[in-house]
C-alpha positions as CSV (number, residue, x, y, z in Angstrom):
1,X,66.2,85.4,98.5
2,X,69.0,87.2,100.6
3,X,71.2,89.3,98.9
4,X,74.3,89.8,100.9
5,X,76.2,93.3,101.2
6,X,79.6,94.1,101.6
7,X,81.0,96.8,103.1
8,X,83.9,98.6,101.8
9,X,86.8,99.5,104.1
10,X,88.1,103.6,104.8
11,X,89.3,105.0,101.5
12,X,93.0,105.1,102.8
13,X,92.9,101.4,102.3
14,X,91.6,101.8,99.0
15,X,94.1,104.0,97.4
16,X,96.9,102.8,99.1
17,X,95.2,99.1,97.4
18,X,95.2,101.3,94.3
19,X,98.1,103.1,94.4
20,X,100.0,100.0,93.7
21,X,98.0,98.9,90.8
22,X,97.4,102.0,88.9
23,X,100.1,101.3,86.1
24,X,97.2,98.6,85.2
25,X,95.1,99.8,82.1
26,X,91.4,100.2,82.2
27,X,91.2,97.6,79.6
28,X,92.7,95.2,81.8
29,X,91.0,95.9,84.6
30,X,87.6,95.1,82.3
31,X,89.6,91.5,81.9
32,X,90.5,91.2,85.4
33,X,86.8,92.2,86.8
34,X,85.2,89.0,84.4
35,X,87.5,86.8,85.7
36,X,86.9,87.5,89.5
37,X,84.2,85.6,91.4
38,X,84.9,87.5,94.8
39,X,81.9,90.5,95.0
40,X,84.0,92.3,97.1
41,X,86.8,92.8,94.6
42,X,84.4,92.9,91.6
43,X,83.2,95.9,93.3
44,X,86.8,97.3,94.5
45,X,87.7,96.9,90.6
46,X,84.4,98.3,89.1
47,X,84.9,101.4,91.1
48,X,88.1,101.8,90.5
49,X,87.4,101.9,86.9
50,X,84.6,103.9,87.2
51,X,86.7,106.6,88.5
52,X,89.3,106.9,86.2
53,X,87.0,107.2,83.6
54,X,85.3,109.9,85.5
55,X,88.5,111.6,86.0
56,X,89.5,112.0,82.4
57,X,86.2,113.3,81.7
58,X,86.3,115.9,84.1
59,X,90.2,116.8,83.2
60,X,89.2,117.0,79.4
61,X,86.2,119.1,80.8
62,X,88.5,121.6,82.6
63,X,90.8,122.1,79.5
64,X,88.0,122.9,77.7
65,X,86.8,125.7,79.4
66,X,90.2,127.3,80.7
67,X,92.7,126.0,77.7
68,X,95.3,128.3,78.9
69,X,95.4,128.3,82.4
70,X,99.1,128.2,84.1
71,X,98.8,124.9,86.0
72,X,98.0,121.4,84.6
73,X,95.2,119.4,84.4
């Protein structure tokens, strides 16, 4: 068996992809990733998840080790 692979296109075409949709909770992006049968966008949507997860964790990290610094996490 032949598993196919996509390629991803440059990163500005994925946040500027993004950039539109971010208002879209994670929650429903775990409802929109079951309901797609593309690969490619499954992908697109599971990394896109994957990173704003990531993100939060690394902001709640930050806070936690420099509570009162003078910019914002």
């Amino acid at each position: 068996m032949v598993m196919k692979t996509y390629t991803l296109p440059p990163l500005p075409f994925l946040s500027n992809f993004f950039g539109r949709v971010s208002g879209i909770n994670v929650r429903y992006l775990g409802h929109l990733y079951h309901h797609l049968e593309s690969p490619y966008l499954k992908e697109l949507v599971f990394i896109e998840t994957c990173c704003r997860v990531i993100k939060n964790h690394l902001r709640e990290a930050l806070r936690n080790v420099c509570p009162y610094a003078p910019y914002a996490f």
